[in-house]
ZAKOLDO-988392 format. One line per field, with one value per residue (C-alpha): x, y, z; residue number from 1. Coordinates in Angstrom, 2 decimals, always signed. Last residue first. Example, Ala and Ser with C-alpha at 12.3 -4.5 7.8 and 13.67 -1.06 7.14 Angstrom:
u = c(+13.67 | +12.30) $
v = c(-1.06 | -4.50) $
w = c(+7.14 | +7.80) $
pos = c(2 | 1) $
// end
This chain:
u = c(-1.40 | -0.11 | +3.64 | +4.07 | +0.50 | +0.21 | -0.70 | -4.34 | -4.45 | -6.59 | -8.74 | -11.76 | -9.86 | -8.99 | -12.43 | -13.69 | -11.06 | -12.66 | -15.87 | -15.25 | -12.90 | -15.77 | -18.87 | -17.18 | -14.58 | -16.60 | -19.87 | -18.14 | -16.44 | -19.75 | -21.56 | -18.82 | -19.17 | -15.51 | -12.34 | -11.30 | -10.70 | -7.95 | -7.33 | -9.89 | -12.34 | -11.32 | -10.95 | -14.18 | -16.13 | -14.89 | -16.14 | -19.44 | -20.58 | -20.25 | -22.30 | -24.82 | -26.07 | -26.30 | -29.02 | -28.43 | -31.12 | -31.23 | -26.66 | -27.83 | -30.43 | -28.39 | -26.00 | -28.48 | -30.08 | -26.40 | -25.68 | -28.79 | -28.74 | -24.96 | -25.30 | -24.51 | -27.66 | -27.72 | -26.75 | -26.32 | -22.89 | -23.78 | -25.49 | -22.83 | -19.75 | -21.64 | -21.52 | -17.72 | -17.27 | -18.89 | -16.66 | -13.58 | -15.30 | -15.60 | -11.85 | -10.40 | -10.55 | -10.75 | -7.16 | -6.04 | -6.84 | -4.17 | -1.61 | -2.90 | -3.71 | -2.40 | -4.55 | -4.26 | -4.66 | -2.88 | -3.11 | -5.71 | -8.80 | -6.70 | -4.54 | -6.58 | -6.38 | -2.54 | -2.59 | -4.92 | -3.00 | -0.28 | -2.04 | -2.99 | -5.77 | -8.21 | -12.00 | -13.60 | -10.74 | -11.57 | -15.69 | -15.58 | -12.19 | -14.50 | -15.40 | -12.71 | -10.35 | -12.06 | -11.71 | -7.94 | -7.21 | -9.02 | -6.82 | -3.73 | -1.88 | +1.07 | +1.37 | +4.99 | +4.11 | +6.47 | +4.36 | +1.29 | +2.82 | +3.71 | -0.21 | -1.25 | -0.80 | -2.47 | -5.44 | -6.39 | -6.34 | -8.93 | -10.91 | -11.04 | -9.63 | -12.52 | -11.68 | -8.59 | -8.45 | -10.07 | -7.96 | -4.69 | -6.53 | -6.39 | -3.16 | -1.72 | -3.67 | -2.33 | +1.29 | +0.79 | +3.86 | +3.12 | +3.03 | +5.31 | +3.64 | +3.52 | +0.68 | -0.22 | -3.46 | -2.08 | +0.26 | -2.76 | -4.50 | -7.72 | -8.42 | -5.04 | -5.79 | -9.46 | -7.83 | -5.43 | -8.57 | -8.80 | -10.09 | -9.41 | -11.81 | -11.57 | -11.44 | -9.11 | -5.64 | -1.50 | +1.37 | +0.66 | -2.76 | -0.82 | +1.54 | -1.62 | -3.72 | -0.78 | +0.16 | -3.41 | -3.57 | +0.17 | -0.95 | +0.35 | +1.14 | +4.18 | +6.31 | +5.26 | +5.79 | +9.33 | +9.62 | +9.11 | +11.88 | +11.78 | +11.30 | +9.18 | +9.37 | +13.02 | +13.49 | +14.00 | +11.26 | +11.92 | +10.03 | +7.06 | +6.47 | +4.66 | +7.55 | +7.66 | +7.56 | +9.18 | +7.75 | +7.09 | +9.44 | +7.55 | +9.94 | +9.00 | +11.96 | +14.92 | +15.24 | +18.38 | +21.34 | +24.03 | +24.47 | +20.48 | +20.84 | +23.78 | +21.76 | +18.94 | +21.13 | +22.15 | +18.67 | +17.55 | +20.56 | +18.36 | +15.49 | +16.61 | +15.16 | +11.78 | +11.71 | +11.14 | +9.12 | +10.73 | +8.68 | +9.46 | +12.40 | +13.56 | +15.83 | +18.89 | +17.95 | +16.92 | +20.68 | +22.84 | +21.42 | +20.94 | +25.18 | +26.54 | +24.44 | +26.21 | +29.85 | +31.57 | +35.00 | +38.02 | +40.50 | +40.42 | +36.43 | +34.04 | +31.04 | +32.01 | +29.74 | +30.96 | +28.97 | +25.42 | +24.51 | +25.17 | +23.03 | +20.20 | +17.44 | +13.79 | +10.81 | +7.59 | +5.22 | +6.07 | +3.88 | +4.77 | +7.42 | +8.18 | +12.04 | +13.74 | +17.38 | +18.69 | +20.87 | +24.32 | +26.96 | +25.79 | +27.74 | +30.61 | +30.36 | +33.63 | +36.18 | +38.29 | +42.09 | +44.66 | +47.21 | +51.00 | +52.01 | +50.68 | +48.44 | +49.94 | +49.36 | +45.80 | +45.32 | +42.76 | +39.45 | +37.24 | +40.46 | +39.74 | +36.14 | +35.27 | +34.04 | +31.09 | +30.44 | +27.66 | +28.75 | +28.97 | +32.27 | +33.88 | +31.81 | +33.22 | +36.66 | +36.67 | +34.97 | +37.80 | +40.56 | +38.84 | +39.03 | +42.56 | +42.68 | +41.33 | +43.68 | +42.53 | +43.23 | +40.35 | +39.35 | +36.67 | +33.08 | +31.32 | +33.87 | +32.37 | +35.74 | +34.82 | +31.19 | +32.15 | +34.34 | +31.75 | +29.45 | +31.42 | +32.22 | +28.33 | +28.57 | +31.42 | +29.85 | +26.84 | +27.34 | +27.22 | +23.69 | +22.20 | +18.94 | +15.97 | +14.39 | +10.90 | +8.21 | +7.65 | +5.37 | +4.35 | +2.34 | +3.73 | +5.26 | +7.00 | +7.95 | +9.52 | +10.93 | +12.97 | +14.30 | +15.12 | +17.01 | +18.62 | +19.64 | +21.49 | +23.11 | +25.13 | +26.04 | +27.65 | +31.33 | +30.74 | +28.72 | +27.54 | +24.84 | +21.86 | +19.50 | +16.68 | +13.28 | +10.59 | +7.35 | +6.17 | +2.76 | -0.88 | -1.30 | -2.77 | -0.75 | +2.87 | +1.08 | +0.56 | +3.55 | +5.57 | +3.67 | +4.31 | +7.82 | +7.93 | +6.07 | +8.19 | +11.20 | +9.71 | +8.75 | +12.79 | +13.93 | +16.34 | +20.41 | +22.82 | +20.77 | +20.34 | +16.98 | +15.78 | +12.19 | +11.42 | +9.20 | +8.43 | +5.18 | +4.18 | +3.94) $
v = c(+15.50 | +12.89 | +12.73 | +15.74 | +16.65 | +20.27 | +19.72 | +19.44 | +20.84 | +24.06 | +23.29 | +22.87 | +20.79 | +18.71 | +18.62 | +17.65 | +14.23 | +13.31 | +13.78 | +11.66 | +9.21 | +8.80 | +8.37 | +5.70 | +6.36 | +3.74 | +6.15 | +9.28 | +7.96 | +6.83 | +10.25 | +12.54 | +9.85 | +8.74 | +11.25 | +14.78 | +18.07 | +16.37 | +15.58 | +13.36 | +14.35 | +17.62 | +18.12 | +16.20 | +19.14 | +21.80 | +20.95 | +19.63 | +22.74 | +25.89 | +23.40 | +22.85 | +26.46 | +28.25 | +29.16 | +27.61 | +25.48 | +24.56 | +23.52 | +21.30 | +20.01 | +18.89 | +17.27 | +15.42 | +13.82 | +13.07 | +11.18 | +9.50 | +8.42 | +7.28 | +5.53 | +5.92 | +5.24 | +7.45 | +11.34 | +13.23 | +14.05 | +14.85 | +18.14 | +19.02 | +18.25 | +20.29 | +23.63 | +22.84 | +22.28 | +25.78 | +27.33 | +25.54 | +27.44 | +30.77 | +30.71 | +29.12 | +25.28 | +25.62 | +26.87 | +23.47 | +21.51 | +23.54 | +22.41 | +18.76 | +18.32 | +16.02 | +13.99 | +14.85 | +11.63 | +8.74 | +7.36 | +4.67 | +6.34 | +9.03 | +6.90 | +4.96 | +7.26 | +7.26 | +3.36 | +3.33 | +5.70 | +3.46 | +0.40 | +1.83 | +3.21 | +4.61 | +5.68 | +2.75 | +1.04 | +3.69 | +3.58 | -0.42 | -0.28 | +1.48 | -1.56 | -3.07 | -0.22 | +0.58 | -2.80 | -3.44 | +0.08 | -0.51 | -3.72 | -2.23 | -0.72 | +0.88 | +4.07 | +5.69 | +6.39 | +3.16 | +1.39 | +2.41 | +1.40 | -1.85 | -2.15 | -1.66 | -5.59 | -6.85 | -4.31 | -5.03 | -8.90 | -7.97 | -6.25 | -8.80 | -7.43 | -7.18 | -2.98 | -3.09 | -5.45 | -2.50 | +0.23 | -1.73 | -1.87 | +1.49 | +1.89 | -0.31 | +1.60 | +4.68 | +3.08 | +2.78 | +0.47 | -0.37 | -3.17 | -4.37 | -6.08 | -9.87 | -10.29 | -12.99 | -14.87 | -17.98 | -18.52 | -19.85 | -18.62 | -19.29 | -21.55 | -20.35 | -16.63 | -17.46 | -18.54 | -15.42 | -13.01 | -11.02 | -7.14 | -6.41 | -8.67 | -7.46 | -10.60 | -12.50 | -10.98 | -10.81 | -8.73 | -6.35 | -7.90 | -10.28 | -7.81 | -6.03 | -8.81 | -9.95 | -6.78 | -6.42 | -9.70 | -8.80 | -5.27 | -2.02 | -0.14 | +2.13 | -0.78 | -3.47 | -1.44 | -0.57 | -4.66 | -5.67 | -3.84 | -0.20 | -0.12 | +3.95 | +5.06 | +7.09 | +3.45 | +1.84 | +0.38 | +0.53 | +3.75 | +3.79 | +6.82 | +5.72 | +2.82 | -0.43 | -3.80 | -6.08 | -8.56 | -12.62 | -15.08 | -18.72 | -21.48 | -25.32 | -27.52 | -28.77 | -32.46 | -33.91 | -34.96 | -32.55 | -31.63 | -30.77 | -28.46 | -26.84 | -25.89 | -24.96 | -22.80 | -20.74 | -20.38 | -19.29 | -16.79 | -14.71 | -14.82 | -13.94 | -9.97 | -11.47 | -12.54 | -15.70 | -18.57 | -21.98 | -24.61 | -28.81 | -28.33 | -31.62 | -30.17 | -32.11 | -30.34 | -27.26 | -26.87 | -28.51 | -25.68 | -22.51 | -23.60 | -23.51 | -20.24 | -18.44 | -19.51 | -22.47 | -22.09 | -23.50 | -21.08 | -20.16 | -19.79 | -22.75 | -23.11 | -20.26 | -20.00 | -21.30 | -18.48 | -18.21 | -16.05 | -18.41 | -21.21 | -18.89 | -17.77 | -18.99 | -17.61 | -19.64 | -18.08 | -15.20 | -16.65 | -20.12 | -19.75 | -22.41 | -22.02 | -22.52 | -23.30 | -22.56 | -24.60 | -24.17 | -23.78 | -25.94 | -24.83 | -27.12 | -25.82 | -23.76 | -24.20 | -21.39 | -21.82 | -21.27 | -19.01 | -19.04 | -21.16 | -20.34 | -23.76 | -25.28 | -28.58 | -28.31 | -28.42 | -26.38 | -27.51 | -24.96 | -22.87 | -19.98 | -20.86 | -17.20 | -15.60 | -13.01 | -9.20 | -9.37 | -8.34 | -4.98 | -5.50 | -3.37 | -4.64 | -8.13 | -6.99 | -5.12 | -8.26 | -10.17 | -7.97 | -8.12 | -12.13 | -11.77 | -9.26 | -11.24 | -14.36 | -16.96 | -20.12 | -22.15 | -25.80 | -27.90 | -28.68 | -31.59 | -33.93 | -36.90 | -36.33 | -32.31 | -32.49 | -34.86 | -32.16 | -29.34 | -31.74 | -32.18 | -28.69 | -28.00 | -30.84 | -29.31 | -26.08 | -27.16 | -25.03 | -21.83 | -22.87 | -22.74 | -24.79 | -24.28 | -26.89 | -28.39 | -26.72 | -22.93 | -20.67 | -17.58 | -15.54 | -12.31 | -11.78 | -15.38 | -14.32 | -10.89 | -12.60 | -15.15 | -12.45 | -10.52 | -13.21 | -14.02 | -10.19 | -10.15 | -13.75 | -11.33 | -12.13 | -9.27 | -10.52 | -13.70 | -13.79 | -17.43 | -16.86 | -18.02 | -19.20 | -21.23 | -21.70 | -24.46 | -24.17 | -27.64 | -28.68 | -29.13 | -27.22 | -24.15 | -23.96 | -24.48 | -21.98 | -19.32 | -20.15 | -19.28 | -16.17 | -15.28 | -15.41 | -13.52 | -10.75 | -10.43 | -10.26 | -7.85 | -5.61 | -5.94 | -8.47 | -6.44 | -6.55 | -9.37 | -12.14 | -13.48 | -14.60 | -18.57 | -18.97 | -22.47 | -24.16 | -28.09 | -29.44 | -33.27 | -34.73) $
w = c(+17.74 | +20.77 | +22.22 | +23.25 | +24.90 | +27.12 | +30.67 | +32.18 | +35.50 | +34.20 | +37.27 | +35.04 | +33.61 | +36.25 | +37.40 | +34.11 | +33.80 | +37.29 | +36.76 | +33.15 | +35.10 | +38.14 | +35.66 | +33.26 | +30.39 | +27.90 | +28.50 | +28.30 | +24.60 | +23.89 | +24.61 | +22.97 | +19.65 | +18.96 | +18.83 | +17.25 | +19.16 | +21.41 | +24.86 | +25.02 | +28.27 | +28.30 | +25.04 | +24.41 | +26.72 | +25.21 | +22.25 | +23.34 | +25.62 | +23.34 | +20.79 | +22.74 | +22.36 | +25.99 | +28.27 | +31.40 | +31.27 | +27.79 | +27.88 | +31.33 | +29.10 | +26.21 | +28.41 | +30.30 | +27.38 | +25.98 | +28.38 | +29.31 | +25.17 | +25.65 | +29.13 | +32.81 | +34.19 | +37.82 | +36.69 | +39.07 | +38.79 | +35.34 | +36.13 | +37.81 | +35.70 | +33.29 | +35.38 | +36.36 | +32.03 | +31.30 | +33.73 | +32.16 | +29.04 | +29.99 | +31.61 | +28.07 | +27.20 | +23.42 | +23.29 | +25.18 | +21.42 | +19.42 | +21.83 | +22.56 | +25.98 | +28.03 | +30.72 | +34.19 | +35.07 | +33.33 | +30.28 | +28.92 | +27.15 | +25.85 | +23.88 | +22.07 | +18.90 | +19.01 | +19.74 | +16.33 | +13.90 | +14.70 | +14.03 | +11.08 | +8.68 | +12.18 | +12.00 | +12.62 | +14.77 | +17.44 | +17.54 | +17.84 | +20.37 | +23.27 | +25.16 | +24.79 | +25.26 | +28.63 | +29.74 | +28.68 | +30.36 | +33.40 | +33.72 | +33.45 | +29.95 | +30.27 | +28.89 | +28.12 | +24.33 | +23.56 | +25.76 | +23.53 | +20.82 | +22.35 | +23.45 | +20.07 | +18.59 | +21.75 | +21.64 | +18.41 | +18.88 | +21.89 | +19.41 | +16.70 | +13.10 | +10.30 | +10.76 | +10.88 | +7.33 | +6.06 | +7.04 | +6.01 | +2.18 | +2.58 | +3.65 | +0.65 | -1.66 | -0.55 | -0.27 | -4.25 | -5.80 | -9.71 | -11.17 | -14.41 | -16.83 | -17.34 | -15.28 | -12.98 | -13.74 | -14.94 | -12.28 | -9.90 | -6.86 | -6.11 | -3.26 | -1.39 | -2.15 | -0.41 | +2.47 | +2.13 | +1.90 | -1.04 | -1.37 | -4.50 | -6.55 | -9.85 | -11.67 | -9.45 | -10.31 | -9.97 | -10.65 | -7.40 | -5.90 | -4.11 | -2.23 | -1.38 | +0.39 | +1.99 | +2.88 | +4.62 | +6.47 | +7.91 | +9.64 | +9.18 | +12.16 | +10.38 | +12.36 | +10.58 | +7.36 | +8.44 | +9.14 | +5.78 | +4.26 | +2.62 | -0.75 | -0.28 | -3.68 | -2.77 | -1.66 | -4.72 | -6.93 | -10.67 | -12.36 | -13.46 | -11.55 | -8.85 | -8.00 | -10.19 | -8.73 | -10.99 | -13.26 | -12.46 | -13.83 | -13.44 | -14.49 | -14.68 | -13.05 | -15.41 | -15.57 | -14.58 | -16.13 | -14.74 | -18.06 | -18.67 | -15.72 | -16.80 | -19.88 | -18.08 | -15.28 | -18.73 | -20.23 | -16.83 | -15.88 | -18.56 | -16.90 | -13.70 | -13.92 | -14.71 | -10.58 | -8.89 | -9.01 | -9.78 | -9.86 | -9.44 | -6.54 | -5.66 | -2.73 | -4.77 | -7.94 | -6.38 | -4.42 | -7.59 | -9.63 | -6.80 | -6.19 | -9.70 | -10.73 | -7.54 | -8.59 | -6.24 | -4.64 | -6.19 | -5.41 | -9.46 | -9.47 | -9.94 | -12.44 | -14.95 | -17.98 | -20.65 | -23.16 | -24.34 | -27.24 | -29.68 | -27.72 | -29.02 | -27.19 | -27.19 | -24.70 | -24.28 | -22.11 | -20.45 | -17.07 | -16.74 | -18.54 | -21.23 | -21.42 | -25.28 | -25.59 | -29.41 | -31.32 | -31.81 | -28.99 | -26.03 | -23.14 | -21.96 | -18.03 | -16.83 | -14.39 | -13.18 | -13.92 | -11.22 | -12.79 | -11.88 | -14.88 | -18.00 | -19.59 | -22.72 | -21.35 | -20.78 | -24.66 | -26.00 | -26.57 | -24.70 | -23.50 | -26.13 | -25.77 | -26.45 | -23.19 | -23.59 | -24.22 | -26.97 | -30.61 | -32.26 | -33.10 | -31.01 | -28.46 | -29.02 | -29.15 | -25.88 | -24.85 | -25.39 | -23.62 | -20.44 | -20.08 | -21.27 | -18.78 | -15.90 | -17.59 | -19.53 | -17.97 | -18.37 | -17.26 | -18.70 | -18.15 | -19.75 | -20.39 | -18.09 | -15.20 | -15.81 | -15.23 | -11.95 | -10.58 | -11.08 | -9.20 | -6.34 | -6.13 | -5.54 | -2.34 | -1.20 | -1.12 | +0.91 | +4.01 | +1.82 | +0.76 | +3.49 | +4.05 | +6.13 | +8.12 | +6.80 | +5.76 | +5.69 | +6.96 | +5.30 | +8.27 | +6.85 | +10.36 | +10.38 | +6.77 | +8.41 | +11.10 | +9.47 | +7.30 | +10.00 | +11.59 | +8.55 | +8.21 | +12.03 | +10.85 | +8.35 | +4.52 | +3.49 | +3.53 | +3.32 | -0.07 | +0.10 | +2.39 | -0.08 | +2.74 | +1.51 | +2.37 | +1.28 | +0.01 | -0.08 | -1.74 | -1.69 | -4.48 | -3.48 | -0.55 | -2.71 | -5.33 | -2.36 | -0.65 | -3.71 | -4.49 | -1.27 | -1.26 | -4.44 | -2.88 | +0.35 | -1.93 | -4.14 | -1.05 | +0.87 | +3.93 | +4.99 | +3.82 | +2.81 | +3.76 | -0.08 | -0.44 | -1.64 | -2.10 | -2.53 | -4.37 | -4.17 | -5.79 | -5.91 | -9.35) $
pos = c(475 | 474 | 473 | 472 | 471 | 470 | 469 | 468 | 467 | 466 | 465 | 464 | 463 | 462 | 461 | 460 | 459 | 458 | 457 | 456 | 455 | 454 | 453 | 452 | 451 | 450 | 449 | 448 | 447 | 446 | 445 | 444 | 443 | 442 | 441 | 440 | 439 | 438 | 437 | 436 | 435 | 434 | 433 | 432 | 431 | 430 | 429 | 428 | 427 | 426 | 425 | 424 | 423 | 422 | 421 | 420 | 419 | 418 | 417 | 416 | 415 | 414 | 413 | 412 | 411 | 410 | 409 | 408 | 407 | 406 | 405 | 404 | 403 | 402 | 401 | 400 | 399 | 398 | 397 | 396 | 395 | 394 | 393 | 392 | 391 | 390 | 389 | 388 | 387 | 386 | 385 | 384 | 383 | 382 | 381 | 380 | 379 | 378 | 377 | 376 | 375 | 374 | 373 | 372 | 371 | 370 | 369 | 368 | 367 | 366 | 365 | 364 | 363 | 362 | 361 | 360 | 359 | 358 | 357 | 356 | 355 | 354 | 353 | 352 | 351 | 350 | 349 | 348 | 347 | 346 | 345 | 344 | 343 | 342 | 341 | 340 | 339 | 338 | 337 | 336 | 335 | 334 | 333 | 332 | 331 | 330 | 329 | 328 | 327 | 326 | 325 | 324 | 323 | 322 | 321 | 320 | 319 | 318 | 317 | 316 | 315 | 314 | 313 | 312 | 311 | 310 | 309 | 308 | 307 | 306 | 305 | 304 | 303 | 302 | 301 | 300 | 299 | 298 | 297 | 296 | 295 | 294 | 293 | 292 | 291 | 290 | 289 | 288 | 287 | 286 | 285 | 284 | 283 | 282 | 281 | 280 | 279 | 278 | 277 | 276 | 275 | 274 | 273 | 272 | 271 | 270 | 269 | 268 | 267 | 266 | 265 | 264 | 263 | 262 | 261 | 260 | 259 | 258 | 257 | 256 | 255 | 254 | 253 | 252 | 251 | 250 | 249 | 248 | 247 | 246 | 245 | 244 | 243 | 242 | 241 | 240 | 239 | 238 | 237 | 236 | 235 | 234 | 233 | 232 | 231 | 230 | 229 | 228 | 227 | 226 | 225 | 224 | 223 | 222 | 221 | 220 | 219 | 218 | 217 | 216 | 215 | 214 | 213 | 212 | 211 | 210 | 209 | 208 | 207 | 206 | 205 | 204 | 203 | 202 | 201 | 200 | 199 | 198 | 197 | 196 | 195 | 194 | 193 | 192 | 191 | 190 | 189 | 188 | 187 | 186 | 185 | 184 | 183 | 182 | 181 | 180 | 179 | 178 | 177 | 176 | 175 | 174 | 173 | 172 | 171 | 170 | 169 | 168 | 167 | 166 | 165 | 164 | 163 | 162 | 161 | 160 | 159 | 158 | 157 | 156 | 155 | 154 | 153 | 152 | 151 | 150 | 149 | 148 | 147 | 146 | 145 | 144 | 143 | 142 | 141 | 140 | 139 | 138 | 137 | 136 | 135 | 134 | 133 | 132 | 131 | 130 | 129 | 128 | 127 | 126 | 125 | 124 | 123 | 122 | 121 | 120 | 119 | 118 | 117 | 116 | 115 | 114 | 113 | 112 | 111 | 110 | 109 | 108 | 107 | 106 | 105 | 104 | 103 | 102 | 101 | 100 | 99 | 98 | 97 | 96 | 95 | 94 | 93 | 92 | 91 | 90 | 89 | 88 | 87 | 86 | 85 | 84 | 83 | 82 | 81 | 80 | 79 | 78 | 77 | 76 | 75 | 74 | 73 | 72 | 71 | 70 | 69 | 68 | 67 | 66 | 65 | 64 | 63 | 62 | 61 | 60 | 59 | 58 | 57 | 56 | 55 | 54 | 53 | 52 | 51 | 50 | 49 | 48 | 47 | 46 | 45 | 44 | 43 | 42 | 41 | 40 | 39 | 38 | 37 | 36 | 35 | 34 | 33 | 32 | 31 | 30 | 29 | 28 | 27 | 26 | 25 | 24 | 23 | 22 | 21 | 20 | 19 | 18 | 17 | 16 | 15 | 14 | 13 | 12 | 11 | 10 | 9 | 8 | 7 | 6 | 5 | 4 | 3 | 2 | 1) $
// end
């Protein structure tokens, strides 16, 4: 048997954490199994449903790198098609039509909590005669639900899980103005996109043993069910947005990058010994639904980031630059020629130290803006009269300088600091800010190196010339 999954979101708001996850779940056992992972649309709530959410749901797999085969499907389109089948349950007996009023409808499960039994629909209409039907209401239509028995899934990750027909009522399959319920349209839709696995969340197991059952009336085989848990927040809490549930493109724009919440989003509800770092080839090769949990997992942005800081640092350079350069336009730097060169060659000691993409452009930074350079606030206190007289002395000794490397570098800086009588270290500080804009960057004597003799003369005249204004944007 060939596998089909789909993963089927409602576009009524952003492409949300669980969502992301169960999408990749399904492309991971599709790609594991030489299979289909197809996408579906579920616009069938018009009011919420908005083509600015598809789009961002597009984008956020496209982002994820989840690609799908063959054209998506919306679901609203084919409502004909799930009235169709409503209509041909009722013309073999298997769904029926019901009158009972909204407060009818309320009335009974009044009763039924009263009596300590679950809220459902009693069959009043199951076998009644249509002829005794009010006039003014248009009647839903509801499936024939098995009544005794029991309807047992085997879940690919709960296991086997039984409930009693009892506890299942006629569910309704279209509403009074004839238009098809949600568990109508995701039946008919897998069973006519040949869907063999459904993988979705724990919080749909109970529309499972219902969708079975209308399954089985439509006459078709029911596909194999895989209800994964929630994402839980910190506190064990469901995830919501106080824990940080924000959709896929916040974390895209926090700098993190789609290798590492792939990595993550796999790792929450599902295992490979205790490998934690886990490439998506190797996620293809491995994965299966027998190693995903059946507790809840637990949302940790500080694992997320650091598993961001390591797939940062096994990024190519020249990628790196690409993905930052919109941060850095958003900074007001464009990025020339000399900037591409002088981030290339300095990207090694930048990425090392950075967890984000945004942590990166803001690192970067210095090496591409324009002369003067800002200067961070608490950075410019380090560049007082003594020292920008310090920096004119150094700016010296370098000018001289012929091999513009680290170790010539830093020879010449330690000598100029021997000759003249001063520890090194009343030279190096002020000398990054000068150069960087900040206490904190790479080595002093790559970052000089990268910059090249003229920028680095240049950057040190400017300071010495206390021509170096404050930074806003940078820290």
């Amino acid at each position: 048997m060939s596998v089909i999954v789909r993963f089927a979101p409602s576009p009524t708001g952003y492409l949300h954490i669980g969502g992301a996850r169960t999408a990749l779940f399904n492309w991971l056992f599709a790609r594991s199994k030489g299979g289909k992972f197809l996408l579906r649309i579920e616009d069938t709530d018009r009011a919420r449903s908005t083509e600015d959410a598809i789009e961002k749901i597009f984008d956020g797999l496209r982002w994820l790198g989840l690609d799908w085969d063959d054209e998506p499907v919306f679901q609203f389109a084919r409502a004909a098609r799930h009235a169709e089948v409503a209509h041909r349950l009722l013309a073999e007996g298997k769904a029926y039509h019901c009158w009972s009023t909204p407060e009818e409808l309320e009335a009974m499960r009044a009763k039924a909590r009263a009596e300590g039994r679950q809220p459902r629909y009693d069959g009043t209409w199951r076998d009644k005669d249509p002829a005794l039907a009010p006039e003014g209401v248009k009647p839903v239509v509801r499936l024939k639900a098995a009544q005794t028995g029991e309807t047992t899934v085997q879940d690919m990750v709960q296991g086997e899980v039984t409930v009693p027909n009892a506890q299942l009522d006629d569910m309704v399959l279209l509403r009074g103005d004839g238009t098809p319920t949600y568990m109508l349209s995701v039946v008919v839709d897998d069973a006519d996109m040949g869907i063999t696995h459904v993988i979705r969340g724990d919080d749909h197991l109970t529309n499972t043993f219902r969708q079975v059952q209308l399954y089985r009336a439509m006459g078709v085989e029911p596909p194999v069910f895989g209800h994964i848990p929630l994402i839980h927040g910190p506190d064990g809490a469901k995830l919501s947005k106080r824990h940080g549930a924000l959709g896929v493109e916040a974390y895209r724009e926090m700098g993190m990058l789609p290798e590492a919440m792939r990595n993550y989003l796999m790792r929450l509800g599902w295992s490979h010994g205790d490998d934690d770092v886990i490439s998506t080839a190797q996620a293809v090769e491995w994965f299966d639904m027998g190693h995903v949990g059946r507790s809840p997992s637990r949302f940790d942005m500080q694992k997320l980031t650091s598993l961001n800081a390591h797939w940062l640092r096994e990024c190519a350079d020249e990628d790196l630059i690409t993905k930052i350069e919109a941060y850095l336009e958003e900074a007001g730097i464009a990025l020339d020629q000399v900037g591409v060169q002088r981030l290339t060659a300095g990207m090694a000691g930048l990425k090392a130290r950075c967890r984000t993409l945004v942590e990166l452009a803001e690192a970067a930074a210095f090496y591409v803006e324009a002369r003067p350079i800002r200067i961070a606030t608490d950075a410019a206190k380090l560049l007082d009269p003594a020292a920008r007289e310090r920096l004119a002395g150094v700016a010296a000794a370098l000018a001289s300088v012929e091999e513009w490397d680290e170790a010539t570098l830093e020879a010449a800086c330690r000598a100029h600091a021997g000759e003249a009588g001063i520890g090194f270290g009343k030279i190096a500080q002020p000398l990054r800010v000068a150069l960087t804009g900040s206490t904190v960057s790479p080595g002093l004597f790559e970052v000089m190196a990268v910059l090249g003799k003229d920028e680095v003369l240049a950057r040190l005249d400017d300071a010495a010339a206390s021509r170096n204004p404050e930074k806003s944007a940078r820290k």
